[in-house]
C-alpha positions in Angstrom: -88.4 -51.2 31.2 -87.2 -51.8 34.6 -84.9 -49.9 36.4 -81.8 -52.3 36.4 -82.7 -52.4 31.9 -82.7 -48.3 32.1 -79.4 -47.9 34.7 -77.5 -50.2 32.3 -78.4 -48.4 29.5 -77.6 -45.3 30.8 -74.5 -46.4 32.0 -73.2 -48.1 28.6 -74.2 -44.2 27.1 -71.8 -42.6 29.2 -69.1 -45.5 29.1 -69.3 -45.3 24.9 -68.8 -41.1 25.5 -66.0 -41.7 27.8 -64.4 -43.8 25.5 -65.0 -41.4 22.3 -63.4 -38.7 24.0 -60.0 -39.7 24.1 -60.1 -41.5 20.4 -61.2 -38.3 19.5 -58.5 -36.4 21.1 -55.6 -38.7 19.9 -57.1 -37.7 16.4 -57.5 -34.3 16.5 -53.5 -33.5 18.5 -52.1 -35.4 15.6 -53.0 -33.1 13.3 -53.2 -29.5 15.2 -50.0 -26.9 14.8 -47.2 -27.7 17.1 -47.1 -27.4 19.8 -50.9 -26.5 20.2 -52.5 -29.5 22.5 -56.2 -29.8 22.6 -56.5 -28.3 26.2 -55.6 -25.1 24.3 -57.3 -25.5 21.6 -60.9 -26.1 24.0 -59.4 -22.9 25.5 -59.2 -20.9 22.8 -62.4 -22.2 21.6 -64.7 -21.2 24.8 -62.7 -17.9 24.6 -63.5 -17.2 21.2 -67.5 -18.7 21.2 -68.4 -17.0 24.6 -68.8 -13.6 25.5 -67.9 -11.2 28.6 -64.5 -11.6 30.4 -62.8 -14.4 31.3 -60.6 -15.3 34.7 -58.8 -18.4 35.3 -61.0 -19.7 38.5 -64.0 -19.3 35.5 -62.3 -21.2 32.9 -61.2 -23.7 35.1 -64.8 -24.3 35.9 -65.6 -24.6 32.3 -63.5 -26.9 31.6 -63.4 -29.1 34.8 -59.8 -29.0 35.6 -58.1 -27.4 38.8 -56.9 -24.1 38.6 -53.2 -24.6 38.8 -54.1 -26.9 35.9 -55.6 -24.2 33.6 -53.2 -21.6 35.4 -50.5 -24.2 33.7 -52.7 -24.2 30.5 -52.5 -20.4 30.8 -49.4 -19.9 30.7 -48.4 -22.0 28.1 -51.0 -20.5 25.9 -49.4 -16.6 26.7 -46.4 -18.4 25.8 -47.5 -19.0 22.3 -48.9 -15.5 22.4 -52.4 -16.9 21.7 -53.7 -14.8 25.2 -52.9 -12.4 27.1 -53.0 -12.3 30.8 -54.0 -8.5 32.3 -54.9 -7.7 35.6 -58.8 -6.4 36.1 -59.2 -3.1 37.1 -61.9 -4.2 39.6 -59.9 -6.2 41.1 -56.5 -6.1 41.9 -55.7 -9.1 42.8 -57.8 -10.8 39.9 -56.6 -11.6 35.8 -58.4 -11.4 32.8 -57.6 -13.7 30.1 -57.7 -11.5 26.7 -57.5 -13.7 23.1 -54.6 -12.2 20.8 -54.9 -11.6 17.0 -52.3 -14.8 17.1 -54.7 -16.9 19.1 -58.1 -16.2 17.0 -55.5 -17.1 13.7 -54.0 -20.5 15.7 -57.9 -21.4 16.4 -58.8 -21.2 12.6 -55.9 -22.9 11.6 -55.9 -25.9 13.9 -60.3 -25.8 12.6 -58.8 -26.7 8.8 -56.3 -29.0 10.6 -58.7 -30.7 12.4 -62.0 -30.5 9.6 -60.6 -33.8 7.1 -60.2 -35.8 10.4 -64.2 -35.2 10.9 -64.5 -35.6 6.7 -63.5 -38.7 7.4 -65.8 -39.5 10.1 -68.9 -38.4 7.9 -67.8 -39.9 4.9 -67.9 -42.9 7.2 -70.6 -42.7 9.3 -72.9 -40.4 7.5 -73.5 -36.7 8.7 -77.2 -37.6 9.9 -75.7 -39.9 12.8 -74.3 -36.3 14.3 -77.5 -34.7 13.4 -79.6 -37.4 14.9 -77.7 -37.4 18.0 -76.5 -34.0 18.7 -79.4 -32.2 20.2 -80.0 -35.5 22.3 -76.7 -34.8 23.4 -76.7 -31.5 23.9 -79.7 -31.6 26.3 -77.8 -34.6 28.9 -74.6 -32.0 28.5 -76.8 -28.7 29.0 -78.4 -30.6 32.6 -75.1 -31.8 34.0 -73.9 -28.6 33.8 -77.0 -26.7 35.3 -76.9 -29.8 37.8 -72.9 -29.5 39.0 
């Protein structure tokens, strides 16, 4: 295969993730409690399938958006009562970002929202496109990130 074959290729990859991204999104806010968006929900998520403490400059990292973006994000969320927003005792200046009872309950809910929307996609597709694809998938995610 030569190298303009392989570039194209690779490049048609990432144009059909980009575009599955947002169809995906549209999908999933449609159907989540109000007035949860999915920028909380990926919040809430990390928060919930991570361990040690989180700040604001760290989630905002994760999830590739400024930090007046996820302080925005934040604050909404503490709004909802889904977090809570302490300062750390190391560091006086610094926040830590605690999940609430009400947040862990929003996240399970907005999981049965979202589950018949991905029901429908199997049902469709067949479950072993995702299994075919997802450690593929996971290893081009896992060296982007180690490569930022």
């Amino acid at each position: 295969m030569n190298n303009k074959t392989s570039d194209m290729q690779v490049f048609e990859y990432f144009r059909e993730i980009h575009g599955i991204e947002p169809l995906t999104k549209e999908k999933d806010e449609q159907v989540l409690p109000k007035p949860m968006l999915m920028s909380h929900f990926n919040v809430l998520a990390h928060i919930i399938r991570s361990e040690g403490n989180h700040t604001p400059a760290n989630l905002a990292s994760v999830m590739q958006v400024t930090r007046a973006s996820m302080s925005n994000t934040l604050a909404k969320l503490e709004k909802m009562e889904f977090i809570n927003v302490i300062s750390d005792p190391n560091d006086g200046r610094g926040k830590i970002i605690q999940l609430t009872q009400e947040g862990i309950n929003a996240y399970q809910l907005a999981i049965t929202k979202i589950a018949p929307v991905f029901k429908e996609l199997i049902d469709s597709l067949g479950l072993d496109v995702f299994e075919k694809t997802l450690p593929e998938l996971k290893k081009v995610s896992s060296y982007l990130d180690n490569n930022r």
